[in-house]
C-alpha positions as CSV (number, residue, x, y, z in Angstrom):
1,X,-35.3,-30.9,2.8
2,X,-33.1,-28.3,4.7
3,X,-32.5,-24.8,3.7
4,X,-29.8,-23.9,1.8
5,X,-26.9,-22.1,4.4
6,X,-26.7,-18.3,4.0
7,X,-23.0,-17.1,2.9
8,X,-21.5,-15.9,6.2
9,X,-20.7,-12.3,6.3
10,X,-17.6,-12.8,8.4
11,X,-16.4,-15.2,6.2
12,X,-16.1,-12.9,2.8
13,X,-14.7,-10.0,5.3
14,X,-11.8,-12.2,6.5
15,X,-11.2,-13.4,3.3
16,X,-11.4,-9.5,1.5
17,X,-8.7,-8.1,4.1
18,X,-6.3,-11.0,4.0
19,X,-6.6,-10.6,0.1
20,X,-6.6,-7.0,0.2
21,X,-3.7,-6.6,2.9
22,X,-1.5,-9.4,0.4
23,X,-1.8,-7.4,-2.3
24,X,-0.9,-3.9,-0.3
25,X,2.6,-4.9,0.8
26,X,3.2,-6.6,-2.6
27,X,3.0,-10.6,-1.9
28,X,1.6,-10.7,-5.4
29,X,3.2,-9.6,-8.3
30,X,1.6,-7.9,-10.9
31,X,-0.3,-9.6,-13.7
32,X,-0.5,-12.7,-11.1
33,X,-3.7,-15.2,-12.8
34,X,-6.4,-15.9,-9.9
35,X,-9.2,-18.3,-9.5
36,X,-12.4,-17.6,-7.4
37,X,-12.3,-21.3,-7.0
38,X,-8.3,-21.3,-5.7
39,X,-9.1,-18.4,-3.7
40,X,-12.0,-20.0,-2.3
41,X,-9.7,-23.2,-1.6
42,X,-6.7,-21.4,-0.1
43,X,-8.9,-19.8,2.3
44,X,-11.4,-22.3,3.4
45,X,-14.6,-20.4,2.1
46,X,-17.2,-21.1,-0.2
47,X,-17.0,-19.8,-3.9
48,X,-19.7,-16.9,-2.9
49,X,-17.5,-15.0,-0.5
50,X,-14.7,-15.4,-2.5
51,X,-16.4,-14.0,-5.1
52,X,-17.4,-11.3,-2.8
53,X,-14.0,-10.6,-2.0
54,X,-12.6,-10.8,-5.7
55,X,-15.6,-8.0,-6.9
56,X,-14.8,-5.7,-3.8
57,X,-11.4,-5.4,-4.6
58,X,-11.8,-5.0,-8.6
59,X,-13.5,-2.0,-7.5
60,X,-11.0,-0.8,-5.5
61,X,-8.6,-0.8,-8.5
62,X,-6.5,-3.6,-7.1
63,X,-7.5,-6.4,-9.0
64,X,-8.7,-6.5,-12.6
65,X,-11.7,-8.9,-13.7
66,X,-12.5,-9.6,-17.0
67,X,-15.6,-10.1,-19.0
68,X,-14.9,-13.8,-18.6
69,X,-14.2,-14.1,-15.0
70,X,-10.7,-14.0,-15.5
71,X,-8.9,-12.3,-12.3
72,X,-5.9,-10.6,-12.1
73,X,-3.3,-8.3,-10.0
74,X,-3.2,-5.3,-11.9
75,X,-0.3,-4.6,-14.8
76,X,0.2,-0.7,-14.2
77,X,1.1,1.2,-17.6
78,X,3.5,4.0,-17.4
79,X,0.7,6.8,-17.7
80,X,-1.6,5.0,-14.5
81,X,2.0,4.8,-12.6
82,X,2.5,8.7,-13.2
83,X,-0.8,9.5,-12.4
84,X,-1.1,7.4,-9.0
85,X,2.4,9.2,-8.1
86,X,0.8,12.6,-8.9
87,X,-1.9,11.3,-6.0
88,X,0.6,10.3,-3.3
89,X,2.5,13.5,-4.0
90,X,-0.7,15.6,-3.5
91,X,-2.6,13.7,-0.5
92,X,0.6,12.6,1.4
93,X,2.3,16.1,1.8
94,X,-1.4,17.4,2.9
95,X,-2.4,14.4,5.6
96,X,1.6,14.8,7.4
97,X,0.9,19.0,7.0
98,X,-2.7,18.1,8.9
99,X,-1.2,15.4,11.6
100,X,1.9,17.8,12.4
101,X,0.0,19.7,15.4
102,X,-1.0,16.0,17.0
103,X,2.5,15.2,16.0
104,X,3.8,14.5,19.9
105,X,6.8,12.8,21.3
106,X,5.7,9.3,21.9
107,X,4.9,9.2,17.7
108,X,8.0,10.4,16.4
109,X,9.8,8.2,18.9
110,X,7.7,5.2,17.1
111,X,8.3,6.8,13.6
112,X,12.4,6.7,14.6
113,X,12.0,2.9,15.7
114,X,10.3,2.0,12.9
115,X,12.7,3.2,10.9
116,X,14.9,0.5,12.7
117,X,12.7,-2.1,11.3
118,X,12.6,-0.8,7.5
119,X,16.5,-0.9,8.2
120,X,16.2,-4.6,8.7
121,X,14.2,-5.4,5.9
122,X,16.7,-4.2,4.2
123,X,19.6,-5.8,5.4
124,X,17.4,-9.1,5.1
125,X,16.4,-8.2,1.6
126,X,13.1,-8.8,2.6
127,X,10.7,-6.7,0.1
128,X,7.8,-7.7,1.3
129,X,8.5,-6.5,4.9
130,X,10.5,-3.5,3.9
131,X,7.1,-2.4,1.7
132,X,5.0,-3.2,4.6
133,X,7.0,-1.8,7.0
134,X,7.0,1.7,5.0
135,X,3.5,1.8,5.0
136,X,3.6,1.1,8.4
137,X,5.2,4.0,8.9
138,X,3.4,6.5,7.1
139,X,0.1,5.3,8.3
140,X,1.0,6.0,11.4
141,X,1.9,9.7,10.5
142,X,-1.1,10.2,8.9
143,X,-3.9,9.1,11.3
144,X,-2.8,12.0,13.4
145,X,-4.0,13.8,10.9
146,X,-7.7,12.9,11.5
147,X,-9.1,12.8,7.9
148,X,-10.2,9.8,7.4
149,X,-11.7,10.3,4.0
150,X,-8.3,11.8,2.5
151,X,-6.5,8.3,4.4
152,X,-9.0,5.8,2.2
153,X,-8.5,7.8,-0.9
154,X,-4.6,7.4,-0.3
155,X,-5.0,3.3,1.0
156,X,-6.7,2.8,-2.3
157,X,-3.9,4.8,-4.3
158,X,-1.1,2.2,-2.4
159,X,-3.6,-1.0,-3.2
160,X,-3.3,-0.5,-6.4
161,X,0.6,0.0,-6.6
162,X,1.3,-2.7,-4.3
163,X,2.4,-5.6,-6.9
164,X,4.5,-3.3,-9.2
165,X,6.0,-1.9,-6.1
166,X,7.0,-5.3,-5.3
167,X,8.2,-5.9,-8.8
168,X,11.0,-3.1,-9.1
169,X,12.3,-3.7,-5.3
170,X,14.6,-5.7,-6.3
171,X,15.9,-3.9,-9.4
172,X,16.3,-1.2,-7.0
173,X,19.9,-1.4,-5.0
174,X,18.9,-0.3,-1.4
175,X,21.5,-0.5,1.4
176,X,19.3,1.8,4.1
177,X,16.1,2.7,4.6
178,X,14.6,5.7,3.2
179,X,17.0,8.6,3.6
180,X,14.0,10.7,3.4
181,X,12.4,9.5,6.5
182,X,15.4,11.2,8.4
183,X,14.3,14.5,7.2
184,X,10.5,14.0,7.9
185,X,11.5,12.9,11.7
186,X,13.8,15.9,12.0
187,X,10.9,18.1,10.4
188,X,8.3,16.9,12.9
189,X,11.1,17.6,16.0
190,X,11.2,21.0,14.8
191,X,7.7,21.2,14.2
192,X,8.7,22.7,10.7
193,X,5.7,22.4,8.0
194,X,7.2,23.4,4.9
195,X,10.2,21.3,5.7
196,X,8.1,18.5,6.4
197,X,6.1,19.0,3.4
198,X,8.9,18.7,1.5
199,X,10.5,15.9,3.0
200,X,7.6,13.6,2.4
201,X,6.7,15.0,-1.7
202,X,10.3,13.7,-2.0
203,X,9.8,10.7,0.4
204,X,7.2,9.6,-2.3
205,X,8.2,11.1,-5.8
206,X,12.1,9.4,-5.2
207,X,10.4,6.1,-4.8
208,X,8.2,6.3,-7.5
209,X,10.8,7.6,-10.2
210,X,12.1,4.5,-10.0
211,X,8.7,2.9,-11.3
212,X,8.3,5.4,-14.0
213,X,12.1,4.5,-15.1
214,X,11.1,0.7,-15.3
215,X,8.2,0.4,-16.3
216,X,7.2,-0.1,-19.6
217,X,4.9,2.2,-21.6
218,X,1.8,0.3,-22.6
């Protein structure tokens, strides 16, 4: 009688950051019901790398699992909203003030194009993309700053926002991307910190009044 196949390692990796990155930009919306066995089945895996996957990212805050197994994309109250927001508004300002020296021409010409393609999104309507494409273009501002640990802390802080960002998208009437992202560009030409401080705190507190506007206390 054969041995029994050990799980792959690759396999519950692939399957944790496809998960992970759906959840991130929003693709699921909060409260959404999971199996491991429908994860499993969507992504070709056995049930032990999905469960893997499914424990890993409970951890992480960005899904919830129940006593009984039951899995879930996280319902944010009002207070955990306000409190993640107080987060962004710390670590964000602090990783662009720490990135601003490596801040060279080639990135703010990337940060001005990929403004261009949050534009889009929204003339498409697209939430999905327009939320991905925002992180997009923050991340790339903050890796200049070269603290990793302050980037993970901040990844984690999005995971977790990432379905009830998707949620109040569309209650949200957009008609250009960020207005904000304007001032942190022209901040970054001028090499101006406080400016560029500022522009990002309200970059991220304008976004996220809207959440703590809609969503309901719990």
């Amino acid at each position: 009688m054969s041995a029994a196949r050990p799980a792959d390692p690759t396999a519950h990796e692939r399957l944790y950051r496809n998960l992970r990155a759906r959840i991130l930009v929003g693709e699921l919306p909060p409260g959404q019901a999971l199996t491991i066995r429908g994860i499993a089945s969507e992504f070709g895996v056995s049930m032990t790398p999905a469960r893997e996957a499914v424990r890993r990212l409970a951890t992480e805050g960005a899904l919830t699992l129940s006593s009984s197994g039951r899995v879930t994309t996280p319902e944010l109250s009002l207070e955990r909203i306000e409190e993640l927001a107080a987060l962004r508004a710390l670590i964000e300002p602090e990783l662009a003030s720490r990135a601003l020296p490596r801040a060279h021409f080639a990135l703010i010409d990337r940060l001005s194009a990929m403004n261009n393609v949050i534009a889009e999104a929204v003339m498409r309507n697209d939430a999905v993309g327009y939320i991905r494409s925002n992180l997009d273009f923050h991340r790339a501002l903050y890796l200049r700053a070269q603290a990793p640990a302050m980037l993970a802390i901040l990844e984690t802080v999005w995971l977790q926002l990432g379905p009830t960002m998707r949620a109040l998208y569309g209650r949200v009437e957009r008609n250009s991307p960020p207005r904000h992202h304007r001032m942190i560009i022209a901040a970054l030409k001028a090499g101006d910190e406080p400016a560029l401080r500022l522009a990002i705190r309200a970059d991220v507190t304008h976004g996220l009044r809207h959440l703590t506007a809609e969503a309901p206390p719990r």
